[in-house]
N, CA and C atoms of all chains as a GROMACS GRO file, in nm:
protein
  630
    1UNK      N    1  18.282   6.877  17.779
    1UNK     CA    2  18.413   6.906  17.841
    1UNK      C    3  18.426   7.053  17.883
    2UNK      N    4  18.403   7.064  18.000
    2UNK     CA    5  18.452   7.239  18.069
    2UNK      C    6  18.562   7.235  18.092
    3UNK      N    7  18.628   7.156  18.085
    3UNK     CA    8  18.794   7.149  18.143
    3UNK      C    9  18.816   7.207  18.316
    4UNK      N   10  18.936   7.251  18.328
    4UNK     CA   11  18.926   7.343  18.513
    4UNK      C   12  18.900   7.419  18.567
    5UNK      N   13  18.818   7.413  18.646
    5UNK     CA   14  18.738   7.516  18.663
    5UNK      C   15  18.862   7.637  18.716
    6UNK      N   16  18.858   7.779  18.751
    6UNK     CA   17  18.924   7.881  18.731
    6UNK      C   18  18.857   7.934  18.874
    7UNK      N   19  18.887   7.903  18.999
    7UNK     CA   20  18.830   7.917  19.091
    7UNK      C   21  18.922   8.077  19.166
    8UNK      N   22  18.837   8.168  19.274
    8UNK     CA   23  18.944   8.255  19.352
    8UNK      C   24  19.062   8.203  19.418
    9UNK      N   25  19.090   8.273  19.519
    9UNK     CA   26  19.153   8.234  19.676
    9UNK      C   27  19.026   8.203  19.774
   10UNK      N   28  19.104   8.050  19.811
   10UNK     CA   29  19.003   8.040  19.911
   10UNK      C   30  18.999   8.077  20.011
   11UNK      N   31  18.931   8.116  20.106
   11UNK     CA   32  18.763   7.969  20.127
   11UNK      C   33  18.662   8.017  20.029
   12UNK      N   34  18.667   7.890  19.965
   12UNK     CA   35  18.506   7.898  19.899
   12UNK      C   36  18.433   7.747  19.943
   13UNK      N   37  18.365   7.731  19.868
   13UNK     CA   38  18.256   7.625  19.882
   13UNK      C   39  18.271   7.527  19.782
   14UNK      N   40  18.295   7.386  19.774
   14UNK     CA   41  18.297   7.306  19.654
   14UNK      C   42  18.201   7.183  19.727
   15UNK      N   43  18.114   7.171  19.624
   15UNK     CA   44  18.012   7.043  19.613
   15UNK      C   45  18.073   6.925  19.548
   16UNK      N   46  18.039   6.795  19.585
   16UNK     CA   47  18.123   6.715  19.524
   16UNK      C   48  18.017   6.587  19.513
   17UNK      N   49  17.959   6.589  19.356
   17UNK     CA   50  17.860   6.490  19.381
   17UNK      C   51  17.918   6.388  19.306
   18UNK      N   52  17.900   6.267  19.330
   18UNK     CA   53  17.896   6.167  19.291
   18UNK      C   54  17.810   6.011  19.228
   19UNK      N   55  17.829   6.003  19.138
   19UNK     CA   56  17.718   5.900  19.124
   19UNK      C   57  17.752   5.791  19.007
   20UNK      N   58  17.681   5.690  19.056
   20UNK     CA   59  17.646   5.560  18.918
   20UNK      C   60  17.525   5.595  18.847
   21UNK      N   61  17.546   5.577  18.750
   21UNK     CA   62  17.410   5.609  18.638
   21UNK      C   63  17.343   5.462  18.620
   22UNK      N   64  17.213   5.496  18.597
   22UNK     CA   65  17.119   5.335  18.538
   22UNK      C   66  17.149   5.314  18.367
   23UNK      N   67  17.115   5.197  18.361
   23UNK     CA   68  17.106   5.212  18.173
   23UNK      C   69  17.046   5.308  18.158
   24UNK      N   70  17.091   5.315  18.000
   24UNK     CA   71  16.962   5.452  17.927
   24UNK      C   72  17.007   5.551  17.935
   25UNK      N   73  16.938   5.619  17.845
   25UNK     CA   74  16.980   5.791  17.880
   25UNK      C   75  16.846   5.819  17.946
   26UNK      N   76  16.740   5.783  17.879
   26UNK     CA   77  16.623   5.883  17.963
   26UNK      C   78  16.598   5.987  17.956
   27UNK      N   79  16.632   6.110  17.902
   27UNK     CA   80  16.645   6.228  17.919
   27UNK      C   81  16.781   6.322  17.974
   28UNK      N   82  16.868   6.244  18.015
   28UNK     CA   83  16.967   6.266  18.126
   28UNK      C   84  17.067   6.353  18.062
   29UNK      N   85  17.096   6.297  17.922
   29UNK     CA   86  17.233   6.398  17.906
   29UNK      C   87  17.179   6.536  17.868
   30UNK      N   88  17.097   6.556  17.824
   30UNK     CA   89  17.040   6.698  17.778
   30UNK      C   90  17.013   6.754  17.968
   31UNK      N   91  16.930   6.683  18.029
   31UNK     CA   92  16.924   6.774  18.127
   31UNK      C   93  17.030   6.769  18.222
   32UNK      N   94  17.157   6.723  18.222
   32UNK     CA   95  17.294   6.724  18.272
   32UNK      C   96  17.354   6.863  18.206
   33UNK      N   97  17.328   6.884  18.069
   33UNK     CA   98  17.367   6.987  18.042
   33UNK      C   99  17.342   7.116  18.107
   34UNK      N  100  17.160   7.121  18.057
   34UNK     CA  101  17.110   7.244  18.103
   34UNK      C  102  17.132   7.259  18.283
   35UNK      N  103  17.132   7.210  18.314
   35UNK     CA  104  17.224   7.196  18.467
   35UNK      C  105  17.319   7.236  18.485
   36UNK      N  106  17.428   7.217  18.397
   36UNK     CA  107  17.535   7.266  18.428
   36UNK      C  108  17.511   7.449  18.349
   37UNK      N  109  17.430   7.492  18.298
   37UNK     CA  110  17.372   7.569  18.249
   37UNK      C  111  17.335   7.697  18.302
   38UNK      N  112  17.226   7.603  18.363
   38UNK     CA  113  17.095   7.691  18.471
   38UNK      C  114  17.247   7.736  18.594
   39UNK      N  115  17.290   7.611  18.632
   39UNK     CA  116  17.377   7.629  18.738
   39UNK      C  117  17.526   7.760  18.731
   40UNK      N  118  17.581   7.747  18.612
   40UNK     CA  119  17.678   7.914  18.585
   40UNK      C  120  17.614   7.991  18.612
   41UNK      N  121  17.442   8.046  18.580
   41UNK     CA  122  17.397   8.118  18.581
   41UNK      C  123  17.345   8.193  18.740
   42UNK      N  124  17.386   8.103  18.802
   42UNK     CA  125  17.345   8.136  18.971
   42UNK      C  126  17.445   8.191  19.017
   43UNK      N  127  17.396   8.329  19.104
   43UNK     CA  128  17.469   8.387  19.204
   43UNK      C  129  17.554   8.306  19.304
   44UNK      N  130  17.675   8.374  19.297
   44UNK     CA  131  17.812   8.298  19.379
   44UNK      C  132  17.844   8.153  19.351
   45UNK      N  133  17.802   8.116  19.175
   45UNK     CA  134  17.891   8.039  19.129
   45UNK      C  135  18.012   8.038  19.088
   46UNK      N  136  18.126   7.971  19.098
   46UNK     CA  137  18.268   7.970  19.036
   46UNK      C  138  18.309   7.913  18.977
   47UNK      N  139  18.267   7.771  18.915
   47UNK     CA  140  18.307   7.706  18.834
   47UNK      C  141  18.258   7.564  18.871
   48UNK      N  142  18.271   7.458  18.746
   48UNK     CA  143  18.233   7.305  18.778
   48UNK      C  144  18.293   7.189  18.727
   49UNK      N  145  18.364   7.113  18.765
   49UNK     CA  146  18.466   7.009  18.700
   49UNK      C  147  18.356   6.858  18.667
   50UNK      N  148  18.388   6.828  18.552
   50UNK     CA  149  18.304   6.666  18.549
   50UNK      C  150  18.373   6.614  18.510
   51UNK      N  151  18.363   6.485  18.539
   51UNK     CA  152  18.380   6.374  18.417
   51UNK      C  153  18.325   6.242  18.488
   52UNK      N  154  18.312   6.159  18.384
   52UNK     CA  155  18.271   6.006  18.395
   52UNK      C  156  18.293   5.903  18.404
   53UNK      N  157  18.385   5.813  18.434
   53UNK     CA  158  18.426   5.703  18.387
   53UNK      C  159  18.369   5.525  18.485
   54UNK      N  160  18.244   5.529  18.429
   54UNK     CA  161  18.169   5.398  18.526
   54UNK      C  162  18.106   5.532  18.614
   55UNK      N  163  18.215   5.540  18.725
   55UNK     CA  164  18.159   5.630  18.842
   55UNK      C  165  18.144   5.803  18.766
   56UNK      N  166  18.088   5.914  18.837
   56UNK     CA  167  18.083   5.994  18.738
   56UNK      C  168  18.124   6.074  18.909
   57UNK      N  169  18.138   6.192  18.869
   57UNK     CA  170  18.266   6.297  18.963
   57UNK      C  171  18.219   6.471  18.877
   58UNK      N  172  18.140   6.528  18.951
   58UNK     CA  173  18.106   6.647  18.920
   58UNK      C  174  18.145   6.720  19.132
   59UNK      N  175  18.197   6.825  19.055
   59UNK     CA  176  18.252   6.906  19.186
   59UNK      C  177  18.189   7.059  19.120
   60UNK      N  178  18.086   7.112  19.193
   60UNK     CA  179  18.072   7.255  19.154
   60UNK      C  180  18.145   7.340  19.270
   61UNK      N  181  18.157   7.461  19.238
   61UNK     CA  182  18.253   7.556  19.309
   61UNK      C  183  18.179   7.703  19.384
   62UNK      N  184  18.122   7.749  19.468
   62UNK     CA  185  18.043   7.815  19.539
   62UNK      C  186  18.088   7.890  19.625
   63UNK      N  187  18.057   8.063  19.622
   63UNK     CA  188  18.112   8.140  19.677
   63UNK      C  189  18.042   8.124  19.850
   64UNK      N  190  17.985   8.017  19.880
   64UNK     CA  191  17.891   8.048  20.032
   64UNK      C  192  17.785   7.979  19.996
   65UNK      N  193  17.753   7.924  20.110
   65UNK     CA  194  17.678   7.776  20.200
   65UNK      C  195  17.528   7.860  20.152
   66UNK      N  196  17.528   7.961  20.152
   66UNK     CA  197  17.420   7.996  20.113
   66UNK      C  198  17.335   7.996  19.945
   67UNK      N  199  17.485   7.989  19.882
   67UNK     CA  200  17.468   8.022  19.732
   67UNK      C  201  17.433   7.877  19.713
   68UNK      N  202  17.506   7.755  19.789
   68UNK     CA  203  17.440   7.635  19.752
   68UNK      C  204  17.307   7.610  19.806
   69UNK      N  205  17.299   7.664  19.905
   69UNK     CA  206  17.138   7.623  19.907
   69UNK      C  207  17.024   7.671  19.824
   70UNK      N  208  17.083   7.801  19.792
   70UNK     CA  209  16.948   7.895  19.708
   70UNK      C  210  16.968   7.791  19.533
   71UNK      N  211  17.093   7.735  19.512
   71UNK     CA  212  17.081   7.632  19.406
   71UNK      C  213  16.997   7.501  19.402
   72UNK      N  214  17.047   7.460  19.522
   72UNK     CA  215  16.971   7.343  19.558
   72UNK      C  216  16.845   7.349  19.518
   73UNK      N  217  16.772   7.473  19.599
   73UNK     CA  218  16.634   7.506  19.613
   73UNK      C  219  16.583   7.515  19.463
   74UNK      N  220  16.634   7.522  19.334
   74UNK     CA  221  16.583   7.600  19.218
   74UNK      C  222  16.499   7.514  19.202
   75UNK      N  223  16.420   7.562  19.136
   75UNK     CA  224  16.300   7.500  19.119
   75UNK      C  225  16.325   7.384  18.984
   76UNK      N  226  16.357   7.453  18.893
   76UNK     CA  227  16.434   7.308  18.803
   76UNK      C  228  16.514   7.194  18.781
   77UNK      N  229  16.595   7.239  18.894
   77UNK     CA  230  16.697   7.181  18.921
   77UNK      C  231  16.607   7.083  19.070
   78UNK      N  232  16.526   7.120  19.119
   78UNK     CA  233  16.458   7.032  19.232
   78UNK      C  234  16.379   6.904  19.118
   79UNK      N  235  16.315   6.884  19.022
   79UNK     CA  236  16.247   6.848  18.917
   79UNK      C  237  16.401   6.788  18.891
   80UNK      N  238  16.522   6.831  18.822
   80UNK     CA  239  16.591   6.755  18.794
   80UNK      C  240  16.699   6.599  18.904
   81UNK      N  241  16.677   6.673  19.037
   81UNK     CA  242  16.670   6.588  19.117
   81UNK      C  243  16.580   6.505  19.158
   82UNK      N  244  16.483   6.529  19.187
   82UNK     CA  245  16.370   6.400  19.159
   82UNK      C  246  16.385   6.310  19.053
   83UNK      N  247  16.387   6.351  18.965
   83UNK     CA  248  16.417   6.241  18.850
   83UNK      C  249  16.574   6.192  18.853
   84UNK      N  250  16.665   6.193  18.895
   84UNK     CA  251  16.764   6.189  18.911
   84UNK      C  252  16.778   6.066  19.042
   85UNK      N  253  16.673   6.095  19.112
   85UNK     CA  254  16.671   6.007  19.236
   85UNK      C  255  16.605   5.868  19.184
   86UNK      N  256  16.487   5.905  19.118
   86UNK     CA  257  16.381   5.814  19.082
   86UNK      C  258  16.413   5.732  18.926
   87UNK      N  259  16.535   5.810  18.856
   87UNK     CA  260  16.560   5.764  18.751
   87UNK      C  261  16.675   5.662  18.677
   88UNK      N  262  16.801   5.851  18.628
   88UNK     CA  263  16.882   5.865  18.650
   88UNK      C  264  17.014   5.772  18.725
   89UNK      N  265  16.966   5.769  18.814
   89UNK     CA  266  17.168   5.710  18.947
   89UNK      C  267  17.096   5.580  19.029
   90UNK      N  268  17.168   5.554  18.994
   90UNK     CA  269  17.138   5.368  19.055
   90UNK      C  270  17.225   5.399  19.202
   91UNK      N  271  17.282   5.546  19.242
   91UNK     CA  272  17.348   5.544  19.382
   91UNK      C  273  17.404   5.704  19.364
   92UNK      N  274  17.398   5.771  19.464
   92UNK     CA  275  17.479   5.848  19.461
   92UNK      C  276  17.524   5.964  19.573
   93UNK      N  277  17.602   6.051  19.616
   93UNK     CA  278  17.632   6.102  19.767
   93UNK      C  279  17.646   6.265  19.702
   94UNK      N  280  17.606   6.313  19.770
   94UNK     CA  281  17.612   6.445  19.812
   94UNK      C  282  17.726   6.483  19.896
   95UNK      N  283  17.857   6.573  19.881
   95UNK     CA  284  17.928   6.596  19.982
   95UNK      C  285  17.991   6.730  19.994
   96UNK      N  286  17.921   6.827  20.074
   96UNK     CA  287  17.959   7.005  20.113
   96UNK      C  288  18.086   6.990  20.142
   97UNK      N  289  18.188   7.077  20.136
   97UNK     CA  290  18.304   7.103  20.190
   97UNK      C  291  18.332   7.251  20.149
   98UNK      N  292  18.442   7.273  20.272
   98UNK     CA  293  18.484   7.416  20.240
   98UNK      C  294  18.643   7.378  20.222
   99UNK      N  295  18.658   7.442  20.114
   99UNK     CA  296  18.782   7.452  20.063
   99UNK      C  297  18.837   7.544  20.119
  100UNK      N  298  18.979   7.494  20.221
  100UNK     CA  299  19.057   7.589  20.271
  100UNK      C  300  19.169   7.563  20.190
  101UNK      N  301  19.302   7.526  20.142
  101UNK     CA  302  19.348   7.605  20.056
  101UNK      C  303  19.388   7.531  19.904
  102UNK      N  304  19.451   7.558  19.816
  102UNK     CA  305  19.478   7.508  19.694
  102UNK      C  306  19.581   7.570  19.639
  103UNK      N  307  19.614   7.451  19.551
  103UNK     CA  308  19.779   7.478  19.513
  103UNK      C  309  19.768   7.447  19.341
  104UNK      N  310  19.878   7.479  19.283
  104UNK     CA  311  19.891   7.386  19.179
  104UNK      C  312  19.777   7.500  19.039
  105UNK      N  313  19.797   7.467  18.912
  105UNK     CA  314  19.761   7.559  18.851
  105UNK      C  315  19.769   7.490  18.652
  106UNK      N  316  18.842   5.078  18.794
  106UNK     CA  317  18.725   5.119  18.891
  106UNK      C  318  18.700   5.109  19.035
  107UNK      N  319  18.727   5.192  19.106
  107UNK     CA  320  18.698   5.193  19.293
  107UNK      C  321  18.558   5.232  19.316
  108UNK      N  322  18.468   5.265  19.245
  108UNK     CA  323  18.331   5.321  19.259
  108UNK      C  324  18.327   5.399  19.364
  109UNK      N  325  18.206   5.385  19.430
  109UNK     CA  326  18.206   5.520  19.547
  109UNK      C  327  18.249   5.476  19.669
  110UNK      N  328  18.300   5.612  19.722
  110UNK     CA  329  18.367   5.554  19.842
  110UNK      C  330  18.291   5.552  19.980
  111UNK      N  331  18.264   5.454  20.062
  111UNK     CA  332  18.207   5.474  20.160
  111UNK      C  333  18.286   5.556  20.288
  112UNK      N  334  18.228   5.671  20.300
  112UNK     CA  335  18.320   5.776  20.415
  112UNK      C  336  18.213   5.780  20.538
  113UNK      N  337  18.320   5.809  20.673
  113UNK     CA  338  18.246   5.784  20.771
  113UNK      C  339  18.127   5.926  20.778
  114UNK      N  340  18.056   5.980  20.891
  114UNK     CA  341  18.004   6.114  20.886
  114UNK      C  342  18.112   6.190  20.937
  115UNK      N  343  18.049   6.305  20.866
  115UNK     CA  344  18.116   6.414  20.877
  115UNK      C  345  18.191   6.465  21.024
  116UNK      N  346  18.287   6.574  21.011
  116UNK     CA  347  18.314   6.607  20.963
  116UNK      C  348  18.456   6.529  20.919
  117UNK      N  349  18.523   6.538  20.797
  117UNK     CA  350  18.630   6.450  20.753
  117UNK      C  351  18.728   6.523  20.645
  118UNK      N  352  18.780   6.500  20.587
  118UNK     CA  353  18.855   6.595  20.480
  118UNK      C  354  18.861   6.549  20.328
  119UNK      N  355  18.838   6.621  20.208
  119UNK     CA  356  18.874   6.587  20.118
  119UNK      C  357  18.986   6.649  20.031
  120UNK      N  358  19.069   6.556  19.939
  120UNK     CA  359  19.141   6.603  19.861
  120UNK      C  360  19.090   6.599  19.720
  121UNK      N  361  19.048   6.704  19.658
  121UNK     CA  362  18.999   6.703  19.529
  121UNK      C  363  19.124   6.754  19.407
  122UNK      N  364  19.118   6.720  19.312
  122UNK     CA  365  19.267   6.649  19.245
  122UNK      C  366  19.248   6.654  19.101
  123UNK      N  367  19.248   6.774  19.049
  123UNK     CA  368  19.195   6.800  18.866
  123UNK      C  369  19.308   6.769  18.823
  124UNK      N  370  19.367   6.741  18.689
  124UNK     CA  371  19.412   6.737  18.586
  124UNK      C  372  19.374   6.744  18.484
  125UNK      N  373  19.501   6.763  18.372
  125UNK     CA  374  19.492   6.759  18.223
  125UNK      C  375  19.568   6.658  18.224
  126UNK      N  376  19.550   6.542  18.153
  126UNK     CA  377  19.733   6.471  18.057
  126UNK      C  378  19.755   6.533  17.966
  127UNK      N  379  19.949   6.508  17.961
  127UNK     CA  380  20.007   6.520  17.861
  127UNK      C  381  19.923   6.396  17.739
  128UNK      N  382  20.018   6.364  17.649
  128UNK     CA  383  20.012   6.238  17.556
  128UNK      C  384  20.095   6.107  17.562
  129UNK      N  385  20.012   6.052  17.546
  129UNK     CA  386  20.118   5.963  17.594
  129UNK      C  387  20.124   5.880  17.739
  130UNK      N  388  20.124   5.775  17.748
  130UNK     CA  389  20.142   5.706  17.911
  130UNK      C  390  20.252   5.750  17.958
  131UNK      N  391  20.392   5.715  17.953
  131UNK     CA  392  20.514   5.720  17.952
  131UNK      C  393  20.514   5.669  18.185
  132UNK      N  394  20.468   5.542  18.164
  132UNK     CA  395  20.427   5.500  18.283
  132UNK      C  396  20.331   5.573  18.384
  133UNK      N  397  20.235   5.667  18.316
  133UNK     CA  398  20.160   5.682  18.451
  133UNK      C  399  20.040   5.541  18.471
  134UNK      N  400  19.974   5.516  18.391
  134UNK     CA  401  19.919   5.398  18.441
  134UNK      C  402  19.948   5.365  18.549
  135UNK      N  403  20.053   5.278  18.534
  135UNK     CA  404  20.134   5.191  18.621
  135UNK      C  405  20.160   5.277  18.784
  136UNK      N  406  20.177   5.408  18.780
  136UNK     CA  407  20.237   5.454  18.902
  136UNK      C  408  20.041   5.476  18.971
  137UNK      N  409  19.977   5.515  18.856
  137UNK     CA  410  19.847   5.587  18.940
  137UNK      C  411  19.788   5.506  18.998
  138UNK      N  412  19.807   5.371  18.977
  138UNK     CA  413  19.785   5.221  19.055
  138UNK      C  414  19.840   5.214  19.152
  139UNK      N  415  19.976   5.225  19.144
  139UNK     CA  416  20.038   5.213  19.271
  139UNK      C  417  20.024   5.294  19.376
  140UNK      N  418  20.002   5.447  19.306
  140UNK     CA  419  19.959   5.555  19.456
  140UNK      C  420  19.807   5.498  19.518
  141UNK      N  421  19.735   5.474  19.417
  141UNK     CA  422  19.598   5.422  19.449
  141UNK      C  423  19.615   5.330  19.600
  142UNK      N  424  19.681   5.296  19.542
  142UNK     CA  425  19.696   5.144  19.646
  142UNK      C  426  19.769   5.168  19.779
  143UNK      N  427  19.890   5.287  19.704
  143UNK     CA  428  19.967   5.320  19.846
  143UNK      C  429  19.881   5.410  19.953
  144UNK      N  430  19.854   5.475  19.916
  144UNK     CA  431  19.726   5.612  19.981
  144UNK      C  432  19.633   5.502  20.073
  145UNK      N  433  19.569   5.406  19.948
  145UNK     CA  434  19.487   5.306  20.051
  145UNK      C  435  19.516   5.281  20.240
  146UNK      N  436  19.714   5.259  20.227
  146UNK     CA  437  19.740   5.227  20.381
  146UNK      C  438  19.731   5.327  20.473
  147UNK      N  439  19.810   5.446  20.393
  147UNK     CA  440  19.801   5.501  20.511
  147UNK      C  441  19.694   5.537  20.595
  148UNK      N  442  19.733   5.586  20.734
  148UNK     CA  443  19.688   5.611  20.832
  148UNK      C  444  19.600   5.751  20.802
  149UNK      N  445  19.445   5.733  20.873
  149UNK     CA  446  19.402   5.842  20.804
  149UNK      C  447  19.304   5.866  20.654
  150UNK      N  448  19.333   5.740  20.557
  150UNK     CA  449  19.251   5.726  20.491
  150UNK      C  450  19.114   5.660  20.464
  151UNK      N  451  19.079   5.782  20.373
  151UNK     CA  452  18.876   5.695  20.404
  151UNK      C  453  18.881   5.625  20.308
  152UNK      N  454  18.875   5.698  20.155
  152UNK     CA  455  18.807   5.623  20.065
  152UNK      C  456  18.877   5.729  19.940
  153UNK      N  457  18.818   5.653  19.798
  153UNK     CA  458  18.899   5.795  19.699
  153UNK      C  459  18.772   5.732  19.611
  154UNK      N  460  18.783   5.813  19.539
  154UNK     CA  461  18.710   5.795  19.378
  154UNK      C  462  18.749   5.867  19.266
  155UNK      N  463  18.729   5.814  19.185
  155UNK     CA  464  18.806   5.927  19.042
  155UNK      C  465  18.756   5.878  18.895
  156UNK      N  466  18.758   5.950  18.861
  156UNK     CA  467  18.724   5.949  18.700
  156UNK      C  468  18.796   6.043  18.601
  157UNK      N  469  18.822   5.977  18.524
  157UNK     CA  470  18.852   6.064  18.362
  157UNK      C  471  18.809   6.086  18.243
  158UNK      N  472  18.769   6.150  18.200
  158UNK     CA  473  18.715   6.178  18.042
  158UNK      C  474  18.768   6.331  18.000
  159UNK      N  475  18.923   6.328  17.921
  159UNK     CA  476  18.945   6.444  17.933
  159UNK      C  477  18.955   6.480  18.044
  160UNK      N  478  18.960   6.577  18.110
  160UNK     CA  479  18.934   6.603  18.264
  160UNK      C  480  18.957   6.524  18.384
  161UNK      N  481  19.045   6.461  18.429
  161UNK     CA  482  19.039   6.341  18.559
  161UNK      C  483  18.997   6.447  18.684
  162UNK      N  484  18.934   6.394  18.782
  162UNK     CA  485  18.916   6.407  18.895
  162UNK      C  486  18.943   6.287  18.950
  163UNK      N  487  19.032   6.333  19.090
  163UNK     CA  488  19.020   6.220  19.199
  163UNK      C  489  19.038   6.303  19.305
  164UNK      N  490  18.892   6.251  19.394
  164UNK     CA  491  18.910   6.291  19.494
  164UNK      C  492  18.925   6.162  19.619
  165UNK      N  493  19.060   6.211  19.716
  165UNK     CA  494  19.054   6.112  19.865
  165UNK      C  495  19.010   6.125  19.956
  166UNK      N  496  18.964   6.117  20.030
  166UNK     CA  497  18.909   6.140  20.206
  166UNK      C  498  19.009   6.074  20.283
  167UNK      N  499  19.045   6.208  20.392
  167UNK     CA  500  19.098   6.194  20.508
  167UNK      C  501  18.999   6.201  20.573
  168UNK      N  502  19.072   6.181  20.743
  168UNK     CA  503  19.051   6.175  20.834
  168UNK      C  504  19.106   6.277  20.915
  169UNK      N  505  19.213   6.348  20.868
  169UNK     CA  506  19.257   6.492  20.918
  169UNK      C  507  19.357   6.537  20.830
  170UNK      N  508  19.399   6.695  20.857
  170UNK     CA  509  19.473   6.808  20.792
  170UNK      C  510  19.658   6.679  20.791
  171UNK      N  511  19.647   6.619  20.921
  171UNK     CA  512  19.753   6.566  20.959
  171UNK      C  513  19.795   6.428  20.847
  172UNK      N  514  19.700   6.381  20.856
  172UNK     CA  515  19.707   6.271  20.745
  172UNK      C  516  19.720   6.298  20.617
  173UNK      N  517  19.653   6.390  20.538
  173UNK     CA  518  19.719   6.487  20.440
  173UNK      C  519  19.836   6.506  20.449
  174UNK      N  520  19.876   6.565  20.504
  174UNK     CA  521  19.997   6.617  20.541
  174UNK      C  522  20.112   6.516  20.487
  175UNK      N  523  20.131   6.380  20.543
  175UNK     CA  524  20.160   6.304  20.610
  175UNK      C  525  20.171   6.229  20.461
  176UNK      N  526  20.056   6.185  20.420
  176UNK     CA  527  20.082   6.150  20.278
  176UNK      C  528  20.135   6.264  20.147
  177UNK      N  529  20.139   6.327  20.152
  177UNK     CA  530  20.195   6.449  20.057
  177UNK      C  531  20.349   6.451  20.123
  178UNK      N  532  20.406   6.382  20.211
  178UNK     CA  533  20.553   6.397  20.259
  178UNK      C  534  20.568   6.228  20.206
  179UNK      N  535  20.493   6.159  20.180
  179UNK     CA  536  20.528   6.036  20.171
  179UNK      C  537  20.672   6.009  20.044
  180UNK      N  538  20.752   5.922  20.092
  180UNK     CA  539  20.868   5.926  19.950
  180UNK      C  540  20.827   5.900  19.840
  181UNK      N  541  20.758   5.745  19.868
  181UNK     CA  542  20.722   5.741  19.691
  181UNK      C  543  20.604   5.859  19.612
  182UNK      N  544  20.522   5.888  19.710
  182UNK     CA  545  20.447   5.981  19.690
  182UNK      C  546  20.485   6.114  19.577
  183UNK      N  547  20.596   6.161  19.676
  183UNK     CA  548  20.698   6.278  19.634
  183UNK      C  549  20.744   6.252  19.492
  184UNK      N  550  20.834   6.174  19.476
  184UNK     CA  551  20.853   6.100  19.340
  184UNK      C  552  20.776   6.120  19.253
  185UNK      N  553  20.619   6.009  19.263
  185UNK     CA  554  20.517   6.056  19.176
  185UNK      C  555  20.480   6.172  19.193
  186UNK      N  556  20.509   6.339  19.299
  186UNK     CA  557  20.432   6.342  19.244
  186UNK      C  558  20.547   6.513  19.122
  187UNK      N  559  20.665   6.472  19.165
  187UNK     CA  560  20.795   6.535  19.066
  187UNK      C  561  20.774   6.493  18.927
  188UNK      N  562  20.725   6.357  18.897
  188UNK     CA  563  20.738   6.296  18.820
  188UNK      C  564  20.616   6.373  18.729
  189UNK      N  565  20.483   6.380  18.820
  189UNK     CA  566  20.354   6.443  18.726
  189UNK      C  567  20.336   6.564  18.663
  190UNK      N  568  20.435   6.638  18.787
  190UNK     CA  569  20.497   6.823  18.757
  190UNK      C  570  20.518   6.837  18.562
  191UNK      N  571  20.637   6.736  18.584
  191UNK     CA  572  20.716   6.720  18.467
  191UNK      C  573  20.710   6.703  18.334
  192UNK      N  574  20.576   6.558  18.350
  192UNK     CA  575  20.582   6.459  18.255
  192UNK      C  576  20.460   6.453  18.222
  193UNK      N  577  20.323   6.415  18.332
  193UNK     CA  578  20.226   6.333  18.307
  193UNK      C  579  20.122   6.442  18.292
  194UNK      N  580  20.133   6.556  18.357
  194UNK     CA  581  20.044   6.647  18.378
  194UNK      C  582  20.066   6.796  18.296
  195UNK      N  583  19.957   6.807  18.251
  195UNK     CA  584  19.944   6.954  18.119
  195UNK      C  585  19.901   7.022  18.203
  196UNK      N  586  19.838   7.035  18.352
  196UNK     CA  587  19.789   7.109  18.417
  196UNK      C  588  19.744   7.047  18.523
  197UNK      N  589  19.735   7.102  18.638
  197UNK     CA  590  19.675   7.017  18.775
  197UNK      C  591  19.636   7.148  18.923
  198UNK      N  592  19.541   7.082  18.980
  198UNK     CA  593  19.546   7.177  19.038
  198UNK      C  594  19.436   7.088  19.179
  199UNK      N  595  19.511   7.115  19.305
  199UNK     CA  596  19.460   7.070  19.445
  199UNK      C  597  19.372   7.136  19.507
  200UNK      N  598  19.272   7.108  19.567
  200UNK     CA  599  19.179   7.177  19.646
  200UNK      C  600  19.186   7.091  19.817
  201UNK      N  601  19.202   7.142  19.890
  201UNK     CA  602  19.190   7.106  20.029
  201UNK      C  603  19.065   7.129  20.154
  202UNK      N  604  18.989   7.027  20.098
  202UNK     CA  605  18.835   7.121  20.152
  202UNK      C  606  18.816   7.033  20.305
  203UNK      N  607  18.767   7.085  20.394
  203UNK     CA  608  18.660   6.972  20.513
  203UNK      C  609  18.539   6.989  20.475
  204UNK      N  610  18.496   6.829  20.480
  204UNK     CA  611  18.330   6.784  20.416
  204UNK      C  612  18.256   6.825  20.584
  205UNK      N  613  18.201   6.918  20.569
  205UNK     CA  614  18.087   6.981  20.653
  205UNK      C  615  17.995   6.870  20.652
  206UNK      N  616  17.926   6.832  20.595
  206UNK     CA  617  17.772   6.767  20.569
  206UNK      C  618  17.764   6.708  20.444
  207UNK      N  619  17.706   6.556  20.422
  207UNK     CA  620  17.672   6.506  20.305
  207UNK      C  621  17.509   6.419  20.315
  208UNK      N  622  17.486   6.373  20.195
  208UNK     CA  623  17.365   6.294  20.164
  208UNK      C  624  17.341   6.174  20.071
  209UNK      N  625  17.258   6.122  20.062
  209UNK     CA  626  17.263   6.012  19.936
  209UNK      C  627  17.315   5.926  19.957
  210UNK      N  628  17.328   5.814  19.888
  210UNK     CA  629  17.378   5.659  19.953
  210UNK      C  630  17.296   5.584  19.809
   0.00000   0.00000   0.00000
């Protein structure tokens, strides 16, 4: 549980992935963690909301289109997507957006 | 459960939608069904998905700033969403992003 994420004024960047999980854990919740982990630790991160219920709803928060790609690219996190594709999510979408504004607190 | 939502390509809009609950139902069940369902008609809508564990996310897809708009003026809308200010919600907070680019399926 991270609870809400604590984002600036926007525009920033929010990722919004989505997915169904397969049976099993597999390895998954430990490396869901260190993910969310590895991922604070990256330049022009801002924060990351999850939760699960059947469908699962992770939104990370990104100062620039760039900061998500140099994430994307990590090398562990590429390893954790492969397995993620091949394992992991019986389905799931990728969706960039730029957050223009927000309310509420 | 609505699972994932099928959205057209880009570019399109999302509403991403954190909370905390209070304790207690004291009818949200019942109403978060009904917005579910009402949001469904209007004009302008793609798709929603959401989950809770601790933490709810729901996010909707538009089709424009206008349709947003448009549903956030809606009456019963308004109602629920005086009612969540008040009662249902320990914390909440809106993000208004356009989905640039997505992936996965």
């Amino acid at each position: 549980m991270w609870g809400m994420a604590k984002t600036p004024e926007p525009p920033y960047y929010a990722v919004i992935f989505s997915s169904l999980r397969t049976d099993g854990d597999h390895g998954y919740g430990a490396m869901a963690e260190r993910m969310l982990a590895l991922a604070a630790r990256q330049e022009g991160f801002l924060g990351v909301e999850s939760a699960r219920e059947g469908l699962g709803i992770t939104v990370s928060y990104w100062a620039s289109e760039e900061a998500i790609k140099n994430w994307k690219q990590n090398a562990e996190h590429l390893e954790a997507q492969r397995l993620g594709h091949n394992t992991w999510y019986a389905g799931f979408k990728v969706r960039v957006a730029r957050v223009e504004r927000d309310y509420g607190g």
